[in-house]
Structures are given as structure tokens and as C-alpha cells.
C-alpha positions in Angstrom: 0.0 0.0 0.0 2.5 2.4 0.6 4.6 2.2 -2.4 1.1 2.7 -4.6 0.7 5.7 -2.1 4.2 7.6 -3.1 4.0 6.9 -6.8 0.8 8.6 -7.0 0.6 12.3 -8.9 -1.3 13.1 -5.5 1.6 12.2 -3.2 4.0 14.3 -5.9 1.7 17.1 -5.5 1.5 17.3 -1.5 5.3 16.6 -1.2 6.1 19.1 -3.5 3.5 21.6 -1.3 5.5 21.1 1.7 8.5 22.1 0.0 7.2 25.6 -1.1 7.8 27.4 2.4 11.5 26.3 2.1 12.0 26.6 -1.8 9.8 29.2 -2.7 9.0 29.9 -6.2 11.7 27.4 -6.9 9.5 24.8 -6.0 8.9 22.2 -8.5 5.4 22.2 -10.1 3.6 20.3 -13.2 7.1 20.1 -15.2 8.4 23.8 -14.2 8.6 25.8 -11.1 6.3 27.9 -9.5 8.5 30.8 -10.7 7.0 29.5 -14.3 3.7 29.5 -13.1 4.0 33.3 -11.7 5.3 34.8 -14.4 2.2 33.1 -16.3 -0.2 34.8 -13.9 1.6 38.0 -14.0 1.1 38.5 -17.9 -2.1 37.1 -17.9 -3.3 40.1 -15.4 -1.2 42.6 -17.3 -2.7 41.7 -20.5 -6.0 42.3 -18.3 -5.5 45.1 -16.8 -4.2 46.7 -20.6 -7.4 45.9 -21.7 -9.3 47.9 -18.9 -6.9 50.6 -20.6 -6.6 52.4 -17.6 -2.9 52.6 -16.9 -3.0 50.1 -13.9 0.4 48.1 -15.3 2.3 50.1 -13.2 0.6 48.2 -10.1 2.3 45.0 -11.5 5.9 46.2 -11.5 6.8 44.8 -8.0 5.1 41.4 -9.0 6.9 41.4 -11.7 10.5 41.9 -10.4 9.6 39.0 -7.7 8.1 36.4 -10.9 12.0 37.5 -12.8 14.3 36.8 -10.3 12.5 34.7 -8.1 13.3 36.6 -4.9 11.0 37.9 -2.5 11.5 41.8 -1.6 12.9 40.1 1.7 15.3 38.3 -0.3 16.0 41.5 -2.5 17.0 43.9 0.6 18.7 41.4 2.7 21.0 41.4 -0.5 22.0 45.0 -0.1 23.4 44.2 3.6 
């Protein structure tokens, strides 16, 4: 029973969960990182928030930086010390 249980996408799926707080967007997830997967969500609401045509984008600059280099603004400042 157990071996069924770790070869499971389900087991893959909650391992790789309780490896996010430690990896971060380095984190493996569906055949990329979560790093991938951000900078996915971060176009998709910039192409939104174009089409609203409202000059929001700007709002999307910090998200952006983090979804590049994959470092929180934690990460980014304790750099500078």
C-alpha cells in the first residue's frame, strides 16, 4: 500500500507543497517551477488590466520583479546588507 501511495501524482503534488515554504517559487510544479507558473499569472493580469486601458500596469511592477528573479522583496533587501 505504501509504495502505490508515493508513486501517486497526488503524493507528488503534497510533497512538493510542503517544499514551497523552504524553496519558494523554486518549488517544482507540473514540469516547471512555481517561478513559471507566476510569471504566467503575471502576464495574464497585465494583458488584463491593458485591456481595462486604464494605466493600472504600473501596479504590476513589484510582481513582476519578484516572478523575474524569483526573490521575495525580503530576499532582494537582505542582499544590499
Amino acid at each position: 500500500m505504501l509504495c502505490f501511495l508515493t508513486s501517486s501524482p497526488l503524493y507528488a503534488c503534497l510533497l512538493h507543497a510542503l517544499q514551497a515554504p523552504t524553496l519558494g517559487l523554486r518549488t517544482p510544479f507540473r514540469g516547471g517551477t512555481l517561478q513559471d507558473q507566476a510569471k504566467v499569472a503575471v502576464g495574464i493580469a497585465r494583458g488584463g488590466l491593458q485591456r481595462r486601458g486604464l494605466q493600472e500596469e504600473s501596479f504590476l511592477e513589484r510582481l513582476e520583479v519578484i516572478a523575474d528573479t524569483g526573490l521575495s522583496q525580503v530576499r532582494q533587501c537582505s542582499g544590499s546588507f
